[in-house]
MARTI-258945 format. One record per residue: residue number from 0; residue in one letter; x, y, z of N, C-alpha, C, CB in turn. Coordinates in nm, 3 decimals. Atoms other than C-alpha are relative to their C-alpha. Last residue first. Glycine has a CB too. Layout:
! residues N
[node NUM 'A' [X Y Z] [X Y Z] [X Y Z] [X Y Z]]
...
***
This chain:
! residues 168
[node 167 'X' [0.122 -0.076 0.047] [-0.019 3.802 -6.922] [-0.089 0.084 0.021] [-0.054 -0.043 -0.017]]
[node 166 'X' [0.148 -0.033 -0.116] [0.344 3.809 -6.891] [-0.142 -0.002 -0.054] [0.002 0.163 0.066]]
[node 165 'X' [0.083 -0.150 -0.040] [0.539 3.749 -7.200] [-0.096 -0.037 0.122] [-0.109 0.070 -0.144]]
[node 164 'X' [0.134 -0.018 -0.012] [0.778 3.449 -7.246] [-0.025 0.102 0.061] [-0.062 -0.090 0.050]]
[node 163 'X' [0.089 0.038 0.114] [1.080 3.475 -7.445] [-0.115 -0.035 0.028] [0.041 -0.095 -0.073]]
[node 162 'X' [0.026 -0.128 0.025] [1.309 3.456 -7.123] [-0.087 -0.030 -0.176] [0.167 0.104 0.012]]
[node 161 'X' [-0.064 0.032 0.091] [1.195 3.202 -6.881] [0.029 0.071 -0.095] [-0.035 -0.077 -0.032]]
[node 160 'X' [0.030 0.095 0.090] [1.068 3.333 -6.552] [0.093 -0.033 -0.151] [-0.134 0.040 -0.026]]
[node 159 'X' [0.038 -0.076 0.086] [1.226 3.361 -6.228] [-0.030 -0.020 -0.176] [0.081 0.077 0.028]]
[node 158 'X' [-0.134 -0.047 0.101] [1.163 3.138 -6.009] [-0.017 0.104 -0.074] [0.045 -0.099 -0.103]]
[node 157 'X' [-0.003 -0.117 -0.067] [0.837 3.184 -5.724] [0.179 0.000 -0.111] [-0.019 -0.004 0.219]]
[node 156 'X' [-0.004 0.096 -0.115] [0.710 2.823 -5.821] [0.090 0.124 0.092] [0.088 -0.181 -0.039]]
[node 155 'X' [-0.161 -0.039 -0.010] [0.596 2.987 -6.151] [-0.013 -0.031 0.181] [0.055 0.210 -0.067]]
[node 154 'X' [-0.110 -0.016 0.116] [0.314 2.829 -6.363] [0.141 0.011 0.020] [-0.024 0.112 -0.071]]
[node 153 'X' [0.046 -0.159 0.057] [0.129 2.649 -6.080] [0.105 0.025 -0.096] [-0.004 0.137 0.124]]
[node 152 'X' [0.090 0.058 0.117] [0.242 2.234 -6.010] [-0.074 0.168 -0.106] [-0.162 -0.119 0.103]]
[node 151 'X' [-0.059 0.075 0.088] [0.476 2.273 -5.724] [-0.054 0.006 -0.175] [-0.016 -0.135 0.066]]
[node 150 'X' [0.004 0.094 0.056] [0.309 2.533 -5.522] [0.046 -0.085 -0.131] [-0.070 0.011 0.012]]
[node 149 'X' [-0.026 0.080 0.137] [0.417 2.693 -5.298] [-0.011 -0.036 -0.023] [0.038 -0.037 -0.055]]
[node 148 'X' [0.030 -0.024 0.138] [0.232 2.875 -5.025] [0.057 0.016 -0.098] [-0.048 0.069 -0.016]]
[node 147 'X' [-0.073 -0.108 0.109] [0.499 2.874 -4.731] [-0.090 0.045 -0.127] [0.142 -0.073 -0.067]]
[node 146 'X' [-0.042 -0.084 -0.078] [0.330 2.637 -4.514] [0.026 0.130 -0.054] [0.096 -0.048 0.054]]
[node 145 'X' [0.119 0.003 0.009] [0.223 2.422 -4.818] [0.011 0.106 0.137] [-0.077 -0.154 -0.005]]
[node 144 'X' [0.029 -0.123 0.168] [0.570 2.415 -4.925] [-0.150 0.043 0.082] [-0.037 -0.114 -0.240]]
[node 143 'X' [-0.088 -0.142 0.018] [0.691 2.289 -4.563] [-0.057 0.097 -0.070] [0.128 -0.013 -0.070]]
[node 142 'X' [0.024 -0.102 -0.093] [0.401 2.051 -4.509] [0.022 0.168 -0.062] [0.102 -0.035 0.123]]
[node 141 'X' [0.149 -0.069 0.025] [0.435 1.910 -4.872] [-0.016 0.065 0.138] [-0.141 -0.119 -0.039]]
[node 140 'X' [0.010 -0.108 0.086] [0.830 1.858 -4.780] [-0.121 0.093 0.006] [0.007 -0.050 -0.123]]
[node 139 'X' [-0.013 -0.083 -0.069] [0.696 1.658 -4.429] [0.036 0.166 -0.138] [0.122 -0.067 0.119]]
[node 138 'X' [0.094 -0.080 -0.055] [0.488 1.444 -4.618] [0.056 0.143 0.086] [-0.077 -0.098 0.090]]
[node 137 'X' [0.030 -0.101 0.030] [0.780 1.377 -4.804] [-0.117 0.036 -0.032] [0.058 0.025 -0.061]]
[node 136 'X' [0.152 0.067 -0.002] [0.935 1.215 -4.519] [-0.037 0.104 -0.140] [-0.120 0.030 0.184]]
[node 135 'X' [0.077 -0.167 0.003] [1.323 1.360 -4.464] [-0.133 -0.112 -0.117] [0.143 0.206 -0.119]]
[node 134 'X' [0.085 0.066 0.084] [1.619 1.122 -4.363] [-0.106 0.153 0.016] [-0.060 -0.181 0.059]]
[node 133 'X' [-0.051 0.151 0.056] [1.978 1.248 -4.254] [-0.108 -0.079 -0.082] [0.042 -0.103 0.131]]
[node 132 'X' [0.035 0.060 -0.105] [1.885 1.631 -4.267] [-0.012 -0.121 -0.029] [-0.099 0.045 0.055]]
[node 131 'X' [0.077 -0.037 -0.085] [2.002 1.859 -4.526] [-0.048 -0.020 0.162] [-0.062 -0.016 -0.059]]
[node 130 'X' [-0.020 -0.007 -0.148] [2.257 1.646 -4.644] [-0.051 0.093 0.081] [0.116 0.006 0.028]]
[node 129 'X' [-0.076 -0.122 -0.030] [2.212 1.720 -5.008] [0.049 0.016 0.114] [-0.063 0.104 -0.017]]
[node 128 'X' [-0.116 0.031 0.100] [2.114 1.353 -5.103] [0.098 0.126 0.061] [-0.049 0.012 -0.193]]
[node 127 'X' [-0.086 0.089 -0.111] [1.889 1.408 -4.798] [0.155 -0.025 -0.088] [-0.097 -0.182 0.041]]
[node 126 'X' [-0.036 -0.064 -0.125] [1.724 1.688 -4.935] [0.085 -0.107 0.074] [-0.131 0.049 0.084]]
[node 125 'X' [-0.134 -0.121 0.022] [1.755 1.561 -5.313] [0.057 0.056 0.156] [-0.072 0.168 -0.099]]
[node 124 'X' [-0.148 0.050 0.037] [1.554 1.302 -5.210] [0.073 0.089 -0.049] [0.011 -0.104 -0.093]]
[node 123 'X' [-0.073 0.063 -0.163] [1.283 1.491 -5.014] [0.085 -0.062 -0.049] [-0.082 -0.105 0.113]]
[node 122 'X' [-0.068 -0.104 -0.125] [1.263 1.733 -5.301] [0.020 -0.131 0.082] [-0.117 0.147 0.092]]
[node 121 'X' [-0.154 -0.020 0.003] [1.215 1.420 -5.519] [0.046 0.128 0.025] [0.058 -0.035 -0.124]]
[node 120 'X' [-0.097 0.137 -0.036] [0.940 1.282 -5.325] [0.156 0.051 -0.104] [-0.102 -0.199 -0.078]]
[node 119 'X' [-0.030 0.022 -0.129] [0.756 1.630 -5.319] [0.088 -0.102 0.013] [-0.106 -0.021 0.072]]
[node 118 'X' [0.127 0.080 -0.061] [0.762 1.663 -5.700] [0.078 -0.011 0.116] [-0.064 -0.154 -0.072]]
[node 117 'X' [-0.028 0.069 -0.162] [0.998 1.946 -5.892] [-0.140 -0.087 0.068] [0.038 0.151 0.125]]
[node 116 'X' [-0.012 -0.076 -0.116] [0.925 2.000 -6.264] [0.026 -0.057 0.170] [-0.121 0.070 -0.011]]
[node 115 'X' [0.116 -0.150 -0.001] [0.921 1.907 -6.578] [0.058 0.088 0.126] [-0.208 -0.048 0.042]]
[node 114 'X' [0.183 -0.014 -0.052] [1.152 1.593 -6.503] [0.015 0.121 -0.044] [-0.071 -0.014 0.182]]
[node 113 'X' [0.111 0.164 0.067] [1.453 1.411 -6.748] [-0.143 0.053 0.089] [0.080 -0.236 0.084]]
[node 112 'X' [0.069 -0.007 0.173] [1.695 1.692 -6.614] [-0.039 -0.143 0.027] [0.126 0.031 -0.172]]
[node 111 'X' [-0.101 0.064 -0.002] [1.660 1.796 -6.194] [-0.068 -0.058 -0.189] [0.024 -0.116 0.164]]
[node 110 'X' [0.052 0.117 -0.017] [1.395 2.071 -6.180] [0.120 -0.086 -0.053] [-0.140 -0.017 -0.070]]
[node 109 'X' [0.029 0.122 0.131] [1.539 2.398 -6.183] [-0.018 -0.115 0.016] [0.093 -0.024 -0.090]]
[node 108 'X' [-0.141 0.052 0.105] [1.551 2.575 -5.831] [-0.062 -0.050 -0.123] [0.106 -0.142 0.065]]
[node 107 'X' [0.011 -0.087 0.092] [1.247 2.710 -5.647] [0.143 -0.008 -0.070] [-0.043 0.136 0.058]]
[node 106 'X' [0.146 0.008 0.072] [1.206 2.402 -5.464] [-0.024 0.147 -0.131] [-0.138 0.018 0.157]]
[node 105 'X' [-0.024 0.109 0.075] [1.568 2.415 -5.372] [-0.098 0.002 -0.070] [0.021 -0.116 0.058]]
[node 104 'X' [-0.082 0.001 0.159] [1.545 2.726 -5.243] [0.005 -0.106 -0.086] [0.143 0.021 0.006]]
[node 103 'X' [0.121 -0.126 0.068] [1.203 2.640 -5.036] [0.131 0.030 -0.137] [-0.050 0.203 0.152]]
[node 102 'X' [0.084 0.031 0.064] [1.405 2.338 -4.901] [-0.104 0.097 -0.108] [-0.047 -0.056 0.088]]
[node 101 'X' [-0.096 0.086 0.078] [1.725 2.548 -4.787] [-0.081 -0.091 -0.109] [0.086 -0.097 0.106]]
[node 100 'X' [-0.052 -0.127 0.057] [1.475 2.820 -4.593] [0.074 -0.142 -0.131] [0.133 0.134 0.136]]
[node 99 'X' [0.072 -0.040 0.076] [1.299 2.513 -4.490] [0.049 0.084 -0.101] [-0.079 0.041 0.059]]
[node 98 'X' [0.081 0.064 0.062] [1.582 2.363 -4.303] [-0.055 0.027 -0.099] [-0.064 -0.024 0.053]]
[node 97 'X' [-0.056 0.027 0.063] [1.707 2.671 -4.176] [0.044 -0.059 -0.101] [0.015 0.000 0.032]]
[node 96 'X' [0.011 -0.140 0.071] [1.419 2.780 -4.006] [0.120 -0.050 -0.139] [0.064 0.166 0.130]]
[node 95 'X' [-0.008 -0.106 -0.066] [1.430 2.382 -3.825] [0.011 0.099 -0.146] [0.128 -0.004 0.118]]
[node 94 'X' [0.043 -0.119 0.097] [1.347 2.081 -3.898] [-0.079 0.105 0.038] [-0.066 -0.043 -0.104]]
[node 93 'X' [-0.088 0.047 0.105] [1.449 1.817 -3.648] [0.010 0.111 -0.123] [-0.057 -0.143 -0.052]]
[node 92 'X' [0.020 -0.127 0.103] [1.337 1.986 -3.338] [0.088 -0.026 -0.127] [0.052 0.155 0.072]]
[node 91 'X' [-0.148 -0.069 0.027] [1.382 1.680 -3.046] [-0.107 0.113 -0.156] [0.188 -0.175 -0.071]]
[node 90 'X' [-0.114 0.050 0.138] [1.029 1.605 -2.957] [0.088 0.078 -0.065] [-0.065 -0.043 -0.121]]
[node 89 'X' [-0.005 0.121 0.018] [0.788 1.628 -2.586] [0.084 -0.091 -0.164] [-0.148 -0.017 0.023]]
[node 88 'X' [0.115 0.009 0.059] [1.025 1.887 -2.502] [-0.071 -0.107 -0.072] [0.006 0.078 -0.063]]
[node 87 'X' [-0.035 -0.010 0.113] [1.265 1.875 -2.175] [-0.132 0.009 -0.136] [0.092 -0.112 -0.001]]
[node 86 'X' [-0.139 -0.042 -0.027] [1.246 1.960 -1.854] [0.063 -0.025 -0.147] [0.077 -0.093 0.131]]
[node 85 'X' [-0.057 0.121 0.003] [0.875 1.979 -1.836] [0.165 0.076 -0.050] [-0.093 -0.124 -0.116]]
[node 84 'X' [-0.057 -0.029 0.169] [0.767 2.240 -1.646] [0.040 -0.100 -0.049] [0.118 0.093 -0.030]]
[node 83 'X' [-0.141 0.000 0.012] [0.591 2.148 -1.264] [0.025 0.032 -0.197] [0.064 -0.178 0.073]]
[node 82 'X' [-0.044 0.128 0.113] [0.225 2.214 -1.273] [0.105 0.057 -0.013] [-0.079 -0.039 -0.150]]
[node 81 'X' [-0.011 -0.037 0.164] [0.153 2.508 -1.011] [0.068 -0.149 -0.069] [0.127 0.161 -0.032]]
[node 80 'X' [0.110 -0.062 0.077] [-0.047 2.417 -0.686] [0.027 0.048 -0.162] [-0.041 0.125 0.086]]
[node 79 'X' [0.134 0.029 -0.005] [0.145 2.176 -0.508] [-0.117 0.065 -0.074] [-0.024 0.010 0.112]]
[node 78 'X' [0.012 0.149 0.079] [0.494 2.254 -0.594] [-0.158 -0.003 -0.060] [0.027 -0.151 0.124]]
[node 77 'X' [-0.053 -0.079 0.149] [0.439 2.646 -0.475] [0.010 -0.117 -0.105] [0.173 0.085 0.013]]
[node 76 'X' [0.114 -0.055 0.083] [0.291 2.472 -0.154] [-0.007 0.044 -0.111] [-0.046 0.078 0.039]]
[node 75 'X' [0.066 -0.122 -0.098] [0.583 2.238 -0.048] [-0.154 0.041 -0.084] [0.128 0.167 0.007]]
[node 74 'X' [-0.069 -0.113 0.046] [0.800 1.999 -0.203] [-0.061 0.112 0.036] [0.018 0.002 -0.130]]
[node 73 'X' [-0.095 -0.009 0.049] [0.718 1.686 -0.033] [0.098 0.069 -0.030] [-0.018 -0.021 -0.044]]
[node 72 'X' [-0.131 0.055 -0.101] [0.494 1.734 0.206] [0.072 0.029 -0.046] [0.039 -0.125 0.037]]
[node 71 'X' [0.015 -0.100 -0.120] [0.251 1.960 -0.083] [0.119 -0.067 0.128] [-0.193 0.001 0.062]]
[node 70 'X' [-0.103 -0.137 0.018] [0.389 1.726 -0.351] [-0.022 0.102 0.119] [-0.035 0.092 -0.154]]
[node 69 'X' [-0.116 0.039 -0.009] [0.241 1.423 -0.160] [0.070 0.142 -0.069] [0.020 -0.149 -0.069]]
[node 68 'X' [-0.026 -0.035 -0.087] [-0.115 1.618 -0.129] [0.145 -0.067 0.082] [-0.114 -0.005 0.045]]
[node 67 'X' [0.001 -0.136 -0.061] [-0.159 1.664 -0.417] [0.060 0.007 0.085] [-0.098 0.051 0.036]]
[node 66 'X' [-0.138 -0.053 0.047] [-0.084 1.297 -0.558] [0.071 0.171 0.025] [-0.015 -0.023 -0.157]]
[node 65 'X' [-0.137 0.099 -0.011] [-0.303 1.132 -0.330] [0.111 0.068 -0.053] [-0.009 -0.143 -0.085]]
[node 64 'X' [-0.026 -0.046 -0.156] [-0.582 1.424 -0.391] [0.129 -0.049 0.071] [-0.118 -0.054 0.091]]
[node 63 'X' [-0.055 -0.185 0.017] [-0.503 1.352 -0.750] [0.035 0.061 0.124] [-0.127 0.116 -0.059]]
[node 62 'X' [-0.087 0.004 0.090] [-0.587 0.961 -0.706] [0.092 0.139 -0.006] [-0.074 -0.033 -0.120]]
[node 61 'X' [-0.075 -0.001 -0.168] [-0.886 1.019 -0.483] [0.164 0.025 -0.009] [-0.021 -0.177 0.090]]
[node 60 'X' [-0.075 0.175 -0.028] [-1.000 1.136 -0.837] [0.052 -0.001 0.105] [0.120 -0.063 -0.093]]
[node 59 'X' [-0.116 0.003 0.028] [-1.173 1.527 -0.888] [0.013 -0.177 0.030] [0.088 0.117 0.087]]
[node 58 'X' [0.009 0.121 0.130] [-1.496 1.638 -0.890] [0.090 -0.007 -0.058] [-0.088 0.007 -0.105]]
[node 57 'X' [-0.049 -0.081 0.132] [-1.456 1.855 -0.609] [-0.012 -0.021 -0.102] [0.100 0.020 -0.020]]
[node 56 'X' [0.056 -0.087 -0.036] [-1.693 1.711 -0.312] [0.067 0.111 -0.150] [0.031 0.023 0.172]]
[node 55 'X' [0.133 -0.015 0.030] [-1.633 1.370 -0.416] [-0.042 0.158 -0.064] [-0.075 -0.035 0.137]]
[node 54 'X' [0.009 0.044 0.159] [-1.259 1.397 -0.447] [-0.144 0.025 -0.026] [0.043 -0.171 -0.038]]
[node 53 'X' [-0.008 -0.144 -0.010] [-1.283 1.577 -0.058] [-0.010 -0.010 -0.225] [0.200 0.077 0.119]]
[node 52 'X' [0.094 -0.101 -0.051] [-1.488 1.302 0.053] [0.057 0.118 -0.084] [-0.001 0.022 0.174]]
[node 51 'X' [0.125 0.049 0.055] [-1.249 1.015 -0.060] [-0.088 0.149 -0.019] [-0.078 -0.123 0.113]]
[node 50 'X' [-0.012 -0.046 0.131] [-0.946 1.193 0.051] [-0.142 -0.037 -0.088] [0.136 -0.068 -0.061]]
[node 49 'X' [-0.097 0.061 0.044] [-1.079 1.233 0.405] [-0.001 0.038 -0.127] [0.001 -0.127 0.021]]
[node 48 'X' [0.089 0.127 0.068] [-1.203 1.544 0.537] [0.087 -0.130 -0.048] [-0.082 0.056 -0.144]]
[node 47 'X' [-0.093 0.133 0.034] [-0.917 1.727 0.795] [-0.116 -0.106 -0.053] [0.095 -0.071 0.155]]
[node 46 'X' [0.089 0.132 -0.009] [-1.137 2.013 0.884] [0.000 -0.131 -0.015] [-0.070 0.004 -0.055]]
[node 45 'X' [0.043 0.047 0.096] [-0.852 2.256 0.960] [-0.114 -0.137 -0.019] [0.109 -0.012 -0.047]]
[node 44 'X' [0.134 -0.064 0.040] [-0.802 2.455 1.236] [-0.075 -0.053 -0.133] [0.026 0.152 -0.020]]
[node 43 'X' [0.031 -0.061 -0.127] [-0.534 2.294 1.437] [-0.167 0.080 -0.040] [0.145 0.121 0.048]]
[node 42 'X' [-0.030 -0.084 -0.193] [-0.389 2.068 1.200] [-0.160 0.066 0.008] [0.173 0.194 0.016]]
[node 41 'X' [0.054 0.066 -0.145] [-0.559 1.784 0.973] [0.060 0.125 0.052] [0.062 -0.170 0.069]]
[node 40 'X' [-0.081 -0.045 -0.135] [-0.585 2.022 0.614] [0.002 -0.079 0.146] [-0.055 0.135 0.035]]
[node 39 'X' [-0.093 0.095 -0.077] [-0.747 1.803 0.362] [0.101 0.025 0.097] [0.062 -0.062 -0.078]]
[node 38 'X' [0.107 0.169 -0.049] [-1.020 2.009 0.293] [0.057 -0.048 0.096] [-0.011 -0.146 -0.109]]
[node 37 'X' [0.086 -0.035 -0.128] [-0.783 2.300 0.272] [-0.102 -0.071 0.053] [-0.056 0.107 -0.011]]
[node 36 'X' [-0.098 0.014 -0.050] [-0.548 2.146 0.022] [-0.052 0.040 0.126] [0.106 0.057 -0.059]]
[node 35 'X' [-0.012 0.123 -0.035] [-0.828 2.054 -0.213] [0.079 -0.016 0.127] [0.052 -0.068 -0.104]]
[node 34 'X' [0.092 0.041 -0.138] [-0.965 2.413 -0.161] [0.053 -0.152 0.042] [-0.193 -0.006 -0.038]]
[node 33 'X' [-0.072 -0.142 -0.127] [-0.592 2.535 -0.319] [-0.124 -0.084 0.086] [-0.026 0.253 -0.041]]
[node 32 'X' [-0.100 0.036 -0.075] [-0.607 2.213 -0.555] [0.035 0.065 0.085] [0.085 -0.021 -0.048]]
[node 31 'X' [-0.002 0.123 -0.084] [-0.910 2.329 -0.694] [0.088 -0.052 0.071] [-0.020 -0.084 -0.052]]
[node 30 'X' [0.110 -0.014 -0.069] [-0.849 2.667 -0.759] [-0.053 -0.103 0.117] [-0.084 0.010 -0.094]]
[node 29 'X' [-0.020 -0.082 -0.142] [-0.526 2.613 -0.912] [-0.073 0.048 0.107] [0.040 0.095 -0.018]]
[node 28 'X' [-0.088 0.020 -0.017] [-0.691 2.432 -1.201] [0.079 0.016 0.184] [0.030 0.067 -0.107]]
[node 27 'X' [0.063 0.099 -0.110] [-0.939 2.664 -1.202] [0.094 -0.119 0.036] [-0.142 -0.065 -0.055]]
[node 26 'X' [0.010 0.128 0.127] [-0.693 2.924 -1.270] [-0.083 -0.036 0.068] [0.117 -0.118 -0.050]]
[node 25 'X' [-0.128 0.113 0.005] [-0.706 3.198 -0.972] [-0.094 -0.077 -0.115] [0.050 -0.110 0.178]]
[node 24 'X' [-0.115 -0.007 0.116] [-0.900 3.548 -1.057] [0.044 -0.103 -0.050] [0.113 0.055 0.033]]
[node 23 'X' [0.080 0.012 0.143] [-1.215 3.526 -0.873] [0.106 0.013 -0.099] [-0.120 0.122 -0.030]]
[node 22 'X' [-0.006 -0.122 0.050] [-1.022 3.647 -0.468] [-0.058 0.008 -0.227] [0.195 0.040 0.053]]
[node 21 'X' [0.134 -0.069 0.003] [-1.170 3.380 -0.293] [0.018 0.133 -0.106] [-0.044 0.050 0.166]]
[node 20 'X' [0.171 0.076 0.034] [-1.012 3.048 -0.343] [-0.098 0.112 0.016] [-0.059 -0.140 0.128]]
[node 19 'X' [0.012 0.025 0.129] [-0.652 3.210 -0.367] [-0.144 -0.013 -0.070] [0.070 -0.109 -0.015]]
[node 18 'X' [0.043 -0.100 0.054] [-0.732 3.418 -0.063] [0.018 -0.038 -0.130] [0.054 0.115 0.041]]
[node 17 'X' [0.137 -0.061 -0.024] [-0.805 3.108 0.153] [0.044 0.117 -0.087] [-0.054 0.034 0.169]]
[node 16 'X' [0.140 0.075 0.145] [-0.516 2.957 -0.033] [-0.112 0.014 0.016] [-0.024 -0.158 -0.030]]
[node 15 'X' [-0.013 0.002 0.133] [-0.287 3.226 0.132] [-0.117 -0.100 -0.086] [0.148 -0.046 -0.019]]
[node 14 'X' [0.021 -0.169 -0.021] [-0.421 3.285 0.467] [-0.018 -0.049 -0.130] [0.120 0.140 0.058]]
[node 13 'X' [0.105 -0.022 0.026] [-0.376 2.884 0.498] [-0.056 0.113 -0.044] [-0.041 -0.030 0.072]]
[node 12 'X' [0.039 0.058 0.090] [-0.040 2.893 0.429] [-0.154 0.012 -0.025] [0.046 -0.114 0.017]]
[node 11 'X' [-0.026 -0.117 0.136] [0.027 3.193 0.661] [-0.032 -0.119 -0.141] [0.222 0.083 -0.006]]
[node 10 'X' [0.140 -0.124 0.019] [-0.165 3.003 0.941] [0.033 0.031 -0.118] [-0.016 0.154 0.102]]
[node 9 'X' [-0.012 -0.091 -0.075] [0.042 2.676 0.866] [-0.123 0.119 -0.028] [0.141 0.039 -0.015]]
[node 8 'X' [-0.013 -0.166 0.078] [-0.101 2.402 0.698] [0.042 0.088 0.095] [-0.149 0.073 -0.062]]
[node 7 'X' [0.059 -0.133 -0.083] [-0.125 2.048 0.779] [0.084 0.157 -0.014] [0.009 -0.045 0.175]]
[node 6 'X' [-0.066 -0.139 0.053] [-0.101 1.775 0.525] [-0.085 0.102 0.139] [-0.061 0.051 -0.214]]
[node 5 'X' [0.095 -0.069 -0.101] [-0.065 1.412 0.654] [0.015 0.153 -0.082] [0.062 -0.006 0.192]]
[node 4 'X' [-0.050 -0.104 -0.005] [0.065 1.213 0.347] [-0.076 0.115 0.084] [0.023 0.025 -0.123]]
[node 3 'X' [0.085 -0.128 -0.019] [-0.037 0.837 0.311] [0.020 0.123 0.061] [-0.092 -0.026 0.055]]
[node 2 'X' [0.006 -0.065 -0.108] [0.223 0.578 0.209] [-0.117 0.127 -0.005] [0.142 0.043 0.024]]
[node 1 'X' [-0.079 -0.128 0.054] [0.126 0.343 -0.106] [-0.012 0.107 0.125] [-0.075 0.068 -0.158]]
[node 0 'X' [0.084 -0.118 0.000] [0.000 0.000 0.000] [0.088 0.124 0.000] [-0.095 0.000 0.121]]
***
């Protein structure tokens, strides 16, 4: 069975999440976990509900209260009420400004000889051929262009044009 975490509050703690819970500003979020923390207060002035009761009463999981009220021991009140950061992001940043910038020239380059014109699968092979970035999807090209409003297939792909043709 998983240890259970007495929480008792000092005055100046309590002061504080009594003015979180009243003053109409705080997150809800932060709302709840301020009365959650005053539910479950056992000292001197606090009503010490159990966790059951106080999940009921919030419409929250005993689960949360459990996990509330271990960061509150743990790491204190500033833990307890703001969601920690994550320390890293949930995916490395493979294609980046630089990236694109390099794909967009390319795309507005001359089409490699024997094609018309540039197609998403051979931007993404040229981009790797070029060492852009070691592999490269080319769902992710069509992002890029399609980000950028280029399109492959219109008259002019933002080159400049050929000479002997007239504007219309």
């Amino acid at each position: 069975m998983s240890p259970r975490y007495r929480v008792t509050l000092t005055d100046e703690e309590r002061t504080e999440l009594e003015a979180l819970t009243r003053n109409g500003k705080t997150p809800a979020k932060k709302f709840i976990h301020a009365r959650a923390l005053l539910l479950c207060d056992a000292g001197e002035n606090g009503p010490g509900w159990k966790v059951a009761d106080v999940a009921a009463a919030l419409g929250i999981t005993s689960r949360t209260v459990e996990h509330l009220k271990k960061r509150f021991v743990e790491e204190g009140l500033e833990a307890a009420l703001v969601r920690k950061p994550r320390e890293k992001p949930p995916r490395e940043v493979i294609f980046d400004g630089a990236f694109e910038a390099r794909l967009i020239a390319l795309a507005c380059s001359e089409a490699p000889s024997g094609h018309r014109r540039w197609t998403v699968r051979l931007l993404a092979d040229k981009a790797v051929e070029l060492d852009f970035a070691p592999s490269v999807s080319h769902m992710t090209v069509q992002r890029v262009l399609k980000k950028t409003h280029i399109n492959l297939i219109s008259g002019s792909t933002g080159k400049s044009r050929h000479k002997g043709v007239r504007p219309l």
